[in-house]
Predicted model as a PDB file, atoms N, CA, C, CB and O in Angstrom, pLDDT in the B-factor column:
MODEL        1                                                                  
ATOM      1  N   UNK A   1      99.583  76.268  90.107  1.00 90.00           N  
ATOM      2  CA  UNK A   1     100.455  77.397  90.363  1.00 90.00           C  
ATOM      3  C   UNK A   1      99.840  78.263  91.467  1.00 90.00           C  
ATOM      4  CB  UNK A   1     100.687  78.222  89.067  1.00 90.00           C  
ATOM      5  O   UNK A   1      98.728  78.788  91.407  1.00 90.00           O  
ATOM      6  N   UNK A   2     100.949  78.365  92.765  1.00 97.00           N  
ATOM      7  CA  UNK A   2     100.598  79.560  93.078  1.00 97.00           C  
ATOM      8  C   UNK A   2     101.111  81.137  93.423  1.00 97.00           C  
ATOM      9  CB  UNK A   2     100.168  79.221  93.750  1.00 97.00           C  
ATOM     10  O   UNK A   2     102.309  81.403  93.317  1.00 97.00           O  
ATOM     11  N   UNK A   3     100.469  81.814  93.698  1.00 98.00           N  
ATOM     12  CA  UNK A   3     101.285  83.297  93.890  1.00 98.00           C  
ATOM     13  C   UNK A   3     101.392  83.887  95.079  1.00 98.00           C  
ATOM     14  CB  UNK A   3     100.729  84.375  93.167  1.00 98.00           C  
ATOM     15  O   UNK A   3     100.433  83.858  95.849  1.00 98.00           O  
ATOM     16  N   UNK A   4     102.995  84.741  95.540  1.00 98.00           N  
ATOM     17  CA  UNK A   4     102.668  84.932  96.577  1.00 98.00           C  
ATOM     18  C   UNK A   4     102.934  86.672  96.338  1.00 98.00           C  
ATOM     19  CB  UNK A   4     103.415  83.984  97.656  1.00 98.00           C  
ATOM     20  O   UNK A   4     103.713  86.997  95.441  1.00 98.00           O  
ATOM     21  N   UNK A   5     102.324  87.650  97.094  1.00 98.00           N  
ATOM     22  CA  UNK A   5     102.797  89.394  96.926  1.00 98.00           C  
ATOM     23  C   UNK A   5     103.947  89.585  98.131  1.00 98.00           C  
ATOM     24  CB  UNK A   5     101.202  90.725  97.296  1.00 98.00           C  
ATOM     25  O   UNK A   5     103.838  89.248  99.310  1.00 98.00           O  
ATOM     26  N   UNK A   6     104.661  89.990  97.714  1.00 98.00           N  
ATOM     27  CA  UNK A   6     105.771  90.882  98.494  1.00 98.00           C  
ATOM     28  C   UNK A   6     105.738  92.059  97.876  1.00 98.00           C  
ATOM     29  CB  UNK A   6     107.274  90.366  98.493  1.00 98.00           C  
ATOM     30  O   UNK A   6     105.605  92.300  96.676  1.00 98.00           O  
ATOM     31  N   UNK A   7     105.883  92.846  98.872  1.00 98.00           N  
ATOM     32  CA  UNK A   7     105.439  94.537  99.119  1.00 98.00           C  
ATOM     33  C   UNK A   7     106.618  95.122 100.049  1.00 98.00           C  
ATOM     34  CB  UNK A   7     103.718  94.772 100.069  1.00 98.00           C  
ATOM     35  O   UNK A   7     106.374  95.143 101.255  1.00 98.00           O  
ATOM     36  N   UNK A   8     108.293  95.759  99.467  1.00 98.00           N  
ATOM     37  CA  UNK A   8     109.057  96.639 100.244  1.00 98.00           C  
ATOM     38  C   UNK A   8     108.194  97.533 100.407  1.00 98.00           C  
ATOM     39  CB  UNK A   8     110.280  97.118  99.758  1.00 98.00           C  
ATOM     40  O   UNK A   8     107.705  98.177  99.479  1.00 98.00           O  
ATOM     41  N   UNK A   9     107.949  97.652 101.448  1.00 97.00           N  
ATOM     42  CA  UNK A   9     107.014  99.753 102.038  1.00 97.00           C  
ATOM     43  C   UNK A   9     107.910 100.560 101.749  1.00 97.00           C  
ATOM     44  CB  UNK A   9     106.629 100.360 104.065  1.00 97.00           C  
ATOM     45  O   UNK A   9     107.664 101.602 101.142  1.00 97.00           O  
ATOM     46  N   UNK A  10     109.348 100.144 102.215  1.00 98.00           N  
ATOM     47  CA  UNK A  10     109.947 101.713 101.929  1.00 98.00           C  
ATOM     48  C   UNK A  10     110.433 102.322 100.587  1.00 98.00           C  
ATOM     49  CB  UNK A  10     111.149 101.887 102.723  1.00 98.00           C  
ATOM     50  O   UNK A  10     111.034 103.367 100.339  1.00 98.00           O  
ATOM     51  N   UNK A  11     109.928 101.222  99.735  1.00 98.00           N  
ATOM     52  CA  UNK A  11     110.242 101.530  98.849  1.00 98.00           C  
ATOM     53  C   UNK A  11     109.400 102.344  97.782  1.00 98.00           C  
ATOM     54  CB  UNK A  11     110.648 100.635  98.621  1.00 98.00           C  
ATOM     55  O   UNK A  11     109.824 102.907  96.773  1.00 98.00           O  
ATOM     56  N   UNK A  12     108.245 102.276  98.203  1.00 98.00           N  
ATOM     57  CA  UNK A  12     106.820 102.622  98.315  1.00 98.00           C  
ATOM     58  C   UNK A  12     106.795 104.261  97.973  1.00 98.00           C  
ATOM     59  CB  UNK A  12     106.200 102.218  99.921  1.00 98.00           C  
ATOM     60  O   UNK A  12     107.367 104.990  98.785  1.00 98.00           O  
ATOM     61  N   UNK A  13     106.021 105.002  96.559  1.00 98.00           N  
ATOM     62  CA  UNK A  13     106.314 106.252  96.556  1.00 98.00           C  
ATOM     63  C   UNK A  13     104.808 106.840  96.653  1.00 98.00           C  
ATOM     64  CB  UNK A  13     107.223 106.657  95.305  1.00 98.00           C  
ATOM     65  O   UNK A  13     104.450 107.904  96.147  1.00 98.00           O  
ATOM     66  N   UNK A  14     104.097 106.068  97.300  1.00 98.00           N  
ATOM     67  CA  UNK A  14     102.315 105.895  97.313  1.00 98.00           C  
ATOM     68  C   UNK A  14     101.696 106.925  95.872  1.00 98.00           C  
ATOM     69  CB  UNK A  14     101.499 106.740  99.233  1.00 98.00           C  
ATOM     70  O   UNK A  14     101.099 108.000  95.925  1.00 98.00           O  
ATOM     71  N   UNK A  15     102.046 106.243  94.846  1.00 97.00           N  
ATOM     72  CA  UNK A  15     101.612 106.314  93.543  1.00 97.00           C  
ATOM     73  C   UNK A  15     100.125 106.255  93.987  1.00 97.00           C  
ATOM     74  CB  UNK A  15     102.197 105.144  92.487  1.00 97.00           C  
ATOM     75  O   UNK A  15      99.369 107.195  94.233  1.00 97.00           O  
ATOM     76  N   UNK A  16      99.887 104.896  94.028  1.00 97.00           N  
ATOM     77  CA  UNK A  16      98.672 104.244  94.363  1.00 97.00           C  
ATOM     78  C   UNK A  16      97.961 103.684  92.911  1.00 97.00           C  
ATOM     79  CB  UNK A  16      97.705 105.344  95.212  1.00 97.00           C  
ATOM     80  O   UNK A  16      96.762 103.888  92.721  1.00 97.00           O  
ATOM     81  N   UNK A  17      98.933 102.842  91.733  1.00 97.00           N  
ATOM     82  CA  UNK A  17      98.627 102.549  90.608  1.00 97.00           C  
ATOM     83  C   UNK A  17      98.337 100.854  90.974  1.00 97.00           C  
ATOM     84  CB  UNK A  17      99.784 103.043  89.518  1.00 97.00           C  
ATOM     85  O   UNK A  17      97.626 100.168  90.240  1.00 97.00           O  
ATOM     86  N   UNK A  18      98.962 100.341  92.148  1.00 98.00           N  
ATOM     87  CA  UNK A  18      98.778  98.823  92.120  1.00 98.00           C  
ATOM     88  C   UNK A  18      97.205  98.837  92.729  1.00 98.00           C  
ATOM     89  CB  UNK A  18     100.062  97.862  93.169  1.00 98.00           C  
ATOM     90  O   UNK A  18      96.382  97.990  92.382  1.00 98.00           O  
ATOM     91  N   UNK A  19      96.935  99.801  93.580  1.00 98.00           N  
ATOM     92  CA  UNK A  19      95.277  99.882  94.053  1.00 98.00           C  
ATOM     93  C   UNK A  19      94.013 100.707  93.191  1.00 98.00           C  
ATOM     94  CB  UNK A  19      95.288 100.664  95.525  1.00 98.00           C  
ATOM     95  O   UNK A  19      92.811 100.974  93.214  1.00 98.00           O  
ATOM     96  N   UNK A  20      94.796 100.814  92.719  1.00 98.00           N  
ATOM     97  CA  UNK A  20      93.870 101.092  91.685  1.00 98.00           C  
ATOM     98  C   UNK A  20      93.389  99.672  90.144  1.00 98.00           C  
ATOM     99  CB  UNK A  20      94.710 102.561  91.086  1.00 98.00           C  
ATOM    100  O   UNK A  20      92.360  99.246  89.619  1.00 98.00           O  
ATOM    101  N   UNK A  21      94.811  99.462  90.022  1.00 98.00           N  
ATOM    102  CA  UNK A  21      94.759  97.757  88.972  1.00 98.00           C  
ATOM    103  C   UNK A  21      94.399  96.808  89.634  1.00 98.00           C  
ATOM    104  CB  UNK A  21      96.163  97.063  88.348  1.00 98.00           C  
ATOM    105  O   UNK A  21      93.963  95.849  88.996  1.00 98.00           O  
ATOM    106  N   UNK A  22      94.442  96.707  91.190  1.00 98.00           N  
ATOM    107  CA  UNK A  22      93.575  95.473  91.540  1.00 98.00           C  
ATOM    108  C   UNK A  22      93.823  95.878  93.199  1.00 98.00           C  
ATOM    109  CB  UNK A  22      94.226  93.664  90.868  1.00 98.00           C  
ATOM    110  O   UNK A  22      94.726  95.679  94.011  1.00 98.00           O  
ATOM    111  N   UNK A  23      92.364  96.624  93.218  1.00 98.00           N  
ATOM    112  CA  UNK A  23      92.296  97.115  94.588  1.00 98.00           C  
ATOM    113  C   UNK A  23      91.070  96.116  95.409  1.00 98.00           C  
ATOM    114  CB  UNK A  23      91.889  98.880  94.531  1.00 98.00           C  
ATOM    115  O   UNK A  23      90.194  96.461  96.201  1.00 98.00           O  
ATOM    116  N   UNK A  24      91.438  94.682  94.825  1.00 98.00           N  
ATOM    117  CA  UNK A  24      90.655  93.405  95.978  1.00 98.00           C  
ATOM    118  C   UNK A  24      92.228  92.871  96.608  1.00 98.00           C  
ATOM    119  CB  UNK A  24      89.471  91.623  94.878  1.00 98.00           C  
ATOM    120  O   UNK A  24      92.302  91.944  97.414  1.00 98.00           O  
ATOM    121  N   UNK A  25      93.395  93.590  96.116  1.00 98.00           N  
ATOM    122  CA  UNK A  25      94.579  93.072  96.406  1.00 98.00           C  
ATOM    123  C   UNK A  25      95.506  93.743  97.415  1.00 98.00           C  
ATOM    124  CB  UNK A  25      95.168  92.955  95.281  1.00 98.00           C  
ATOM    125  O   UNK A  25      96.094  93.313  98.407  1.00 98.00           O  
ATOM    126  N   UNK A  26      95.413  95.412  96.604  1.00 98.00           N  
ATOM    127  CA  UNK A  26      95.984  96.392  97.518  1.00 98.00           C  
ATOM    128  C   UNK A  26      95.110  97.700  97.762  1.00 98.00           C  
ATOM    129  CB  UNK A  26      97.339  96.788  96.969  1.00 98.00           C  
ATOM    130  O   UNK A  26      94.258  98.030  96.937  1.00 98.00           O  
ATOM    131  N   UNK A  27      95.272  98.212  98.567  1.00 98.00           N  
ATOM    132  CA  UNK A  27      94.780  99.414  99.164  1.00 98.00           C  
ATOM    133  C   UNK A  27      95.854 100.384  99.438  1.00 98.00           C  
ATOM    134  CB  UNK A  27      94.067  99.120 100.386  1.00 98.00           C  
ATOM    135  O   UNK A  27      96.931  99.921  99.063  1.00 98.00           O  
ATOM    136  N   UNK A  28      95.968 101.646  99.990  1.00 98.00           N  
ATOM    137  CA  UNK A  28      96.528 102.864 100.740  1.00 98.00           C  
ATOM    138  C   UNK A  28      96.177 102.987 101.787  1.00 98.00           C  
ATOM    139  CB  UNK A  28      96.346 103.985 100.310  1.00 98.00           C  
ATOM    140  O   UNK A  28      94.993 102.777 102.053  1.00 98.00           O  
ATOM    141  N   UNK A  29      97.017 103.344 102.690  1.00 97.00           N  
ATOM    142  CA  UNK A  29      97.168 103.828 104.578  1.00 97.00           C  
ATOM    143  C   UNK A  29      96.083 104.729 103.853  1.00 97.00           C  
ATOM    144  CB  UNK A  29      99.035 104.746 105.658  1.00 97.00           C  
ATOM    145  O   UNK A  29      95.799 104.667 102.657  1.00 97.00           O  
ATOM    146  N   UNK A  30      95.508 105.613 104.836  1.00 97.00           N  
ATOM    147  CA  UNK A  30      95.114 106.731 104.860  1.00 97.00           C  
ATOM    148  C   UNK A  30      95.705 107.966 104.916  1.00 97.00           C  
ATOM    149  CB  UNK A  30      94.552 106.676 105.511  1.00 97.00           C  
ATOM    150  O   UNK A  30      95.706 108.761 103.976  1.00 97.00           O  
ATOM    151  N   UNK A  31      96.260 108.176 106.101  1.00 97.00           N  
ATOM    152  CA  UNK A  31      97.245 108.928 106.726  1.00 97.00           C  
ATOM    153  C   UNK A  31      98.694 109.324 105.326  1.00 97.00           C  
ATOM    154  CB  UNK A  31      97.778 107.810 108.247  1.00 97.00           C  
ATOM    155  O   UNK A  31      98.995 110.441 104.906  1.00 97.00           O  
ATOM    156  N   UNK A  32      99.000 108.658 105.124  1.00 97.00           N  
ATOM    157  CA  UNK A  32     100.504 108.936 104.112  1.00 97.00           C  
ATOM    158  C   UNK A  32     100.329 108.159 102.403  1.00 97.00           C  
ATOM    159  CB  UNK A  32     102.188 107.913 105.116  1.00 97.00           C  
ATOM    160  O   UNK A  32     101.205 108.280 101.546  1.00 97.00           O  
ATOM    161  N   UNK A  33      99.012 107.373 102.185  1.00 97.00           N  
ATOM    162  CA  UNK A  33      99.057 106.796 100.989  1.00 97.00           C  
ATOM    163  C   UNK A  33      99.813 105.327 101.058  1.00 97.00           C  
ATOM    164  CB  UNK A  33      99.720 107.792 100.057  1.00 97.00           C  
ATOM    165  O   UNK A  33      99.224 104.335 100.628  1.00 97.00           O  
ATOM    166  N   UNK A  34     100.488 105.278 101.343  1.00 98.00           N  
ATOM    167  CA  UNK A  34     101.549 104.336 101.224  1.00 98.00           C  
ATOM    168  C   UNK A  34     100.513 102.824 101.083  1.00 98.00           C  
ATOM    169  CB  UNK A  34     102.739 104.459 102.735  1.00 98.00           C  
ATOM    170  O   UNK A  34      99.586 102.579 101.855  1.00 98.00           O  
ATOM    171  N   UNK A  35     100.886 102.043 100.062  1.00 98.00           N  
ATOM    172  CA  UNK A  35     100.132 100.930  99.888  1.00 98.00           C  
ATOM    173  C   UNK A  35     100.418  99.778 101.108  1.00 98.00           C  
ATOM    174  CB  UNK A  35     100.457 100.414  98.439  1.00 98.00           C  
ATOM    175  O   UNK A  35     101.376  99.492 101.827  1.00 98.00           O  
ATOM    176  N   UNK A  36      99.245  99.362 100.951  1.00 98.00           N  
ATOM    177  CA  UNK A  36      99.110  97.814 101.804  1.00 98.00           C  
ATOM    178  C   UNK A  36      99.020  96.678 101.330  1.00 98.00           C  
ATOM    179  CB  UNK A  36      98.090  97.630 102.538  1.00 98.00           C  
ATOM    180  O   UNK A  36      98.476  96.920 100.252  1.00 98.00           O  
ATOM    181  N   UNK A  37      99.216  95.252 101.383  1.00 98.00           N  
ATOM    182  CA  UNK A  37      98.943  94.414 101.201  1.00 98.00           C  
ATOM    183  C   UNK A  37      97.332  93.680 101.351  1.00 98.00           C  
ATOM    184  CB  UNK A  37      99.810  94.139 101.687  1.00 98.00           C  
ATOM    185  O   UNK A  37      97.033  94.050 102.486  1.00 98.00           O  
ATOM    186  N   UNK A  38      96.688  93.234 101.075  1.00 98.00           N  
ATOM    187  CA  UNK A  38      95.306  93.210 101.433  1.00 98.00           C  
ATOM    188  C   UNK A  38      95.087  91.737 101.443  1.00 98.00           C  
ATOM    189  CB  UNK A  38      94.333  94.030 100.447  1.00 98.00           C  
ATOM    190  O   UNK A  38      94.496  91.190 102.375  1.00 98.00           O  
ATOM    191  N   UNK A  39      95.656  90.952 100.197  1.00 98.00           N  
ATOM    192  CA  UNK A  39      95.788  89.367 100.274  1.00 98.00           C  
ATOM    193  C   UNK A  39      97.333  89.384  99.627  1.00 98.00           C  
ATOM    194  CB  UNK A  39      94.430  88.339  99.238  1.00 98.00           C  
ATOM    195  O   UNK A  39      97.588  89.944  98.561  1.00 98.00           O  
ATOM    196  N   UNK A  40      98.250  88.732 100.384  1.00 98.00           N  
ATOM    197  CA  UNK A  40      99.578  88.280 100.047  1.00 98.00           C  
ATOM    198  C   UNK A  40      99.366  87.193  99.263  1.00 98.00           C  
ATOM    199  CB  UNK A  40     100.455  87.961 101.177  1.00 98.00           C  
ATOM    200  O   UNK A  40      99.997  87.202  98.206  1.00 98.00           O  
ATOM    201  N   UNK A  41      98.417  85.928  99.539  1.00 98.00           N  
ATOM    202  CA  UNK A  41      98.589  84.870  98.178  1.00 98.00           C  
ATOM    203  C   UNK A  41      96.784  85.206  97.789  1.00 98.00           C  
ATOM    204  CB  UNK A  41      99.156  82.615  98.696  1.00 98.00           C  
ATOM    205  O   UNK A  41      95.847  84.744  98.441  1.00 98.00           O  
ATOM    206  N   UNK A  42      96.659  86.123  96.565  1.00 98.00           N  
ATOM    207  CA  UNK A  42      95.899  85.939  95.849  1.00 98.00           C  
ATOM    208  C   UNK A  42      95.543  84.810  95.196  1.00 98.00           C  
ATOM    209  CB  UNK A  42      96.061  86.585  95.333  1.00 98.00           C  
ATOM    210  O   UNK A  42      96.390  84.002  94.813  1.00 98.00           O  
ATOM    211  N   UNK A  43      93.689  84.579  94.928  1.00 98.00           N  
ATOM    212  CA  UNK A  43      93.288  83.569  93.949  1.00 98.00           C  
ATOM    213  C   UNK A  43      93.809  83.649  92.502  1.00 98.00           C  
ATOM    214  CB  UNK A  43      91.880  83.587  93.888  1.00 98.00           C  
ATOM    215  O   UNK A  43      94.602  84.533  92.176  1.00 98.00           O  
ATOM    216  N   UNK A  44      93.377  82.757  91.671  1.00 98.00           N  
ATOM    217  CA  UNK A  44      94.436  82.778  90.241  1.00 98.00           C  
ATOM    218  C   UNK A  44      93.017  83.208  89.653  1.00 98.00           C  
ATOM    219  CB  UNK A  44      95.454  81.011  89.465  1.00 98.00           C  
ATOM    220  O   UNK A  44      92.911  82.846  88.481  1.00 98.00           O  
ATOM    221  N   UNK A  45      92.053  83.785  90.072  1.00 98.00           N  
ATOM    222  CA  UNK A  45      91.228  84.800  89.139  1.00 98.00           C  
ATOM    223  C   UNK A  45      91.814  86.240  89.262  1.00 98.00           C  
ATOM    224  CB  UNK A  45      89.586  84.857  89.580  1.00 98.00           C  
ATOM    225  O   UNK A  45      91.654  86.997  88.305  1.00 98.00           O  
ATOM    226  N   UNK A  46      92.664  86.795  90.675  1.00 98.00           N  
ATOM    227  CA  UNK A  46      93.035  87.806  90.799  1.00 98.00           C  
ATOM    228  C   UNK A  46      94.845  88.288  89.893  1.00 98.00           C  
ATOM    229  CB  UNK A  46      92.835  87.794  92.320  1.00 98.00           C  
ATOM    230  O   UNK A  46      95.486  89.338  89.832  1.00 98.00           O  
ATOM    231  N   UNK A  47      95.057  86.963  89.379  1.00 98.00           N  
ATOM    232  CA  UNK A  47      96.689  86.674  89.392  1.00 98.00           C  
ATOM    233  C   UNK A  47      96.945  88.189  88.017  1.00 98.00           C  
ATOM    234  CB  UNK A  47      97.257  84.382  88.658  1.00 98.00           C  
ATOM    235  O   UNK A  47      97.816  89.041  88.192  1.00 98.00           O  
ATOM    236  N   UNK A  48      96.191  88.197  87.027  1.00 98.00           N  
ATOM    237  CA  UNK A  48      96.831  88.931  85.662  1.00 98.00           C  
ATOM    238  C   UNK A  48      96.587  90.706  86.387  1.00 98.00           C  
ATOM    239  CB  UNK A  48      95.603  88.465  83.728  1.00 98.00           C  
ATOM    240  O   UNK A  48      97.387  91.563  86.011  1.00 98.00           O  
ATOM    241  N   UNK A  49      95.379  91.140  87.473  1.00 98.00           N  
ATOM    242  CA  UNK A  49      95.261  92.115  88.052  1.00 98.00           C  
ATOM    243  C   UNK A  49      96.982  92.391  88.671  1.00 98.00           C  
ATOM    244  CB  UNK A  49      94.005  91.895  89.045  1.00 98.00           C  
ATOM    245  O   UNK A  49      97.897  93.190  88.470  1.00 98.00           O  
ATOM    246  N   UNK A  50      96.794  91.556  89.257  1.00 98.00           N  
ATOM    247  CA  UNK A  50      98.177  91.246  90.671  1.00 98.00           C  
ATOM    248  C   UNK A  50      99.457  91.756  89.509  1.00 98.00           C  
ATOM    249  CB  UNK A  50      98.481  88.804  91.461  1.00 98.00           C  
ATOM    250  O   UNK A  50     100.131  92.716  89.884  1.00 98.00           O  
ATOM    251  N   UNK A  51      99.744  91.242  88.355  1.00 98.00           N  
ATOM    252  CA  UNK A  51     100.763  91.193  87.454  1.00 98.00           C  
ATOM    253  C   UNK A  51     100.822  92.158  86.915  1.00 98.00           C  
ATOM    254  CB  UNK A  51     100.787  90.354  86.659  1.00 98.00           C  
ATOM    255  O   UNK A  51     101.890  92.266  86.312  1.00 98.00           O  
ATOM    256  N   UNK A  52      99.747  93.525  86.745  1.00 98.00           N  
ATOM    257  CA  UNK A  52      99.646  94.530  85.878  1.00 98.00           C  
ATOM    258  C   UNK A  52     100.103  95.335  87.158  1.00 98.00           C  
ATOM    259  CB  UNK A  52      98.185  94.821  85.009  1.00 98.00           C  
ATOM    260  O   UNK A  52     101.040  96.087  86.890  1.00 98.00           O  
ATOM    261  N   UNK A  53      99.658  95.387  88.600  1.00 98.00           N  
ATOM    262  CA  UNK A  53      99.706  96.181  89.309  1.00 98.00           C  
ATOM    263  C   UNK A  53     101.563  96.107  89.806  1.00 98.00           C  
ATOM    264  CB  UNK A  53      98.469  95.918  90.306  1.00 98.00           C  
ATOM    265  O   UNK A  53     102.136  97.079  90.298  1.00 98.00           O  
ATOM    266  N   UNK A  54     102.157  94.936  89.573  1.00 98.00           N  
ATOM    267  CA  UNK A  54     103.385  95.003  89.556  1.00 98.00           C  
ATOM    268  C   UNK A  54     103.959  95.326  88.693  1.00 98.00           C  
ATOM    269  CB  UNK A  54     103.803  94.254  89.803  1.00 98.00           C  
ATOM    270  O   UNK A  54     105.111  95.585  89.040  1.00 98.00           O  
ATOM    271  N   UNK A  55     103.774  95.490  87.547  1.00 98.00           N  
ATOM    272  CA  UNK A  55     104.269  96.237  86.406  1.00 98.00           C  
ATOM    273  C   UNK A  55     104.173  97.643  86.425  1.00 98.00           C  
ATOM    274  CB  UNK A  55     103.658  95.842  85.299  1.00 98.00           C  
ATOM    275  O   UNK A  55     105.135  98.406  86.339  1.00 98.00           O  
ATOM    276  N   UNK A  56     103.037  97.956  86.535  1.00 98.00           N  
ATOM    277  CA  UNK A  56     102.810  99.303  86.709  1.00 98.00           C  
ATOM    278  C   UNK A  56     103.399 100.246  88.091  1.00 98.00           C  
ATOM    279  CB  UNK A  56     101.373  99.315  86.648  1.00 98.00           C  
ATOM    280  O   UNK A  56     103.313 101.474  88.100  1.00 98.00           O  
ATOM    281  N   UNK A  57     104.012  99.431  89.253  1.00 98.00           N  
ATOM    282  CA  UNK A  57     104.623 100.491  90.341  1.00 98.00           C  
ATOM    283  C   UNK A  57     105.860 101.322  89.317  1.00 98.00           C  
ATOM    284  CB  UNK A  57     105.461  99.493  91.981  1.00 98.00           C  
ATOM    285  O   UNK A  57     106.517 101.029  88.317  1.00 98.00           O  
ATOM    286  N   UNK A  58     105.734 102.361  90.119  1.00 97.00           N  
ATOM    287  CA  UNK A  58     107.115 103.298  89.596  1.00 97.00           C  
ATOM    288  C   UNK A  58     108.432 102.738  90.394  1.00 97.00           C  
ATOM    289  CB  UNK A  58     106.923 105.176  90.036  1.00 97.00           C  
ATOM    290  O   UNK A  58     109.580 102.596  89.974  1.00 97.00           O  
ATOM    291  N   UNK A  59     107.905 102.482  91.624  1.00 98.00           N  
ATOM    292  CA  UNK A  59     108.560 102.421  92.403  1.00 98.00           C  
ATOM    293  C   UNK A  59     109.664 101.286  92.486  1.00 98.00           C  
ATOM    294  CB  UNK A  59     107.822 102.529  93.194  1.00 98.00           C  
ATOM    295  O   UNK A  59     110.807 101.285  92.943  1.00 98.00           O  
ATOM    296  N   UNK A  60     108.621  99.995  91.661  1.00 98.00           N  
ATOM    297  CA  UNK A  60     109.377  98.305  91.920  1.00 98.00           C  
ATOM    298  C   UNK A  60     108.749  97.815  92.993  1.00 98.00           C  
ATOM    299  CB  UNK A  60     111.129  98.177  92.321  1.00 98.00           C  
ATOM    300  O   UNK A  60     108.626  96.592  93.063  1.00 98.00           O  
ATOM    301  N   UNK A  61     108.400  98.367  93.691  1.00 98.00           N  
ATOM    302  CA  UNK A  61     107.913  97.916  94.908  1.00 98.00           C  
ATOM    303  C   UNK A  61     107.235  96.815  95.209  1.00 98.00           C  
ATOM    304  CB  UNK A  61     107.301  98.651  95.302  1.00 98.00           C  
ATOM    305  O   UNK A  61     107.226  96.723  96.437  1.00 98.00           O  
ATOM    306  N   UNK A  62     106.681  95.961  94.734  1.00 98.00           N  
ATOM    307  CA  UNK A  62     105.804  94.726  94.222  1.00 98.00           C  
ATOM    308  C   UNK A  62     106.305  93.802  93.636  1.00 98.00           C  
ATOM    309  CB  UNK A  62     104.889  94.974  93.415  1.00 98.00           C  
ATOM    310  O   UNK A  62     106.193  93.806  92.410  1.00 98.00           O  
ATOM    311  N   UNK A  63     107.227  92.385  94.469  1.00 98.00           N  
ATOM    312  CA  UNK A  63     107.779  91.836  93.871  1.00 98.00           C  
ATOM    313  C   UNK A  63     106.573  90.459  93.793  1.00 98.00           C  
ATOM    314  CB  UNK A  63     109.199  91.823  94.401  1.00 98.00           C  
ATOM    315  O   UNK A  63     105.791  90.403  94.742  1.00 98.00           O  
ATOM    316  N   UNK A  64     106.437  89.352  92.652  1.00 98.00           N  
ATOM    317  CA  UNK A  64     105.606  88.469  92.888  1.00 98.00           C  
ATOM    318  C   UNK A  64     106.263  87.551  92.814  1.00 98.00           C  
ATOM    319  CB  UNK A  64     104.614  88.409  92.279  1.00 98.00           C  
ATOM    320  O   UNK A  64     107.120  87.507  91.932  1.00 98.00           O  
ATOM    321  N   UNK A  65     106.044  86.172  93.987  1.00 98.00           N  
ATOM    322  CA  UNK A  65     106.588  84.637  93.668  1.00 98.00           C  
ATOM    323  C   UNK A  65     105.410  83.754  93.488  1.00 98.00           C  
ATOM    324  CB  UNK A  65     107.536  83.967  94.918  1.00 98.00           C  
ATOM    325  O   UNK A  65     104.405  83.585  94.179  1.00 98.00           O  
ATOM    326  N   UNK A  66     106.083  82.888  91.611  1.00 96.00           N  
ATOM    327  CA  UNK A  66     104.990  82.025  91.421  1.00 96.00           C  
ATOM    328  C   UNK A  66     105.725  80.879  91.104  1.00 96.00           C  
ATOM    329  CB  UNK A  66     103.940  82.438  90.384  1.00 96.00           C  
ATOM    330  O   UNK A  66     106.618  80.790  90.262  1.00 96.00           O  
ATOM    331  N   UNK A  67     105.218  79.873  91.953  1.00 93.00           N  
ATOM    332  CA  UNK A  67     105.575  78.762  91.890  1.00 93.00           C  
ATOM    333  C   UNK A  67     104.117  77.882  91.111  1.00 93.00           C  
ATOM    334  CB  UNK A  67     106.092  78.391  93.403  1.00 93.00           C  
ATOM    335  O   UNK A  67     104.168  76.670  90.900  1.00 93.00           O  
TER     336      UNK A  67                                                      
ENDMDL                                                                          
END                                                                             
């Protein structure tokens, strides 16, 4: 199996809860917060981080494809 991150920005309310649940994955701009992508296909040691941090947006913003 693998995973891939999709990240709408504008949808983005720079919470900053997905960088914080797995910040080897995502980070924040500086400037406005707004999260980044850091690895789009995470390893499957990072995958249950990756899954909490999509659960946890307010926003939705964090969609994951696992094939």
């Amino acid at each position: 199996m693998t995973m891939r991150v999709e990240f709408d920005e504008p949808k983005c309310v720079a919470a900053g809860q997905c960088a914080m649940v797995a910040p080897d994955v995502f980070d924040q701009r500086d400037d406005d917060g707004v999260a980044i992508v850091l690895q789009a296909t995470p390893g499957p040691e990072l995958y249950d981080e990756v899954r909490e941090a999509a659960a946890v947006c307010p926003a939705a913003a964090i969609r994951l494809v696992e094939q």
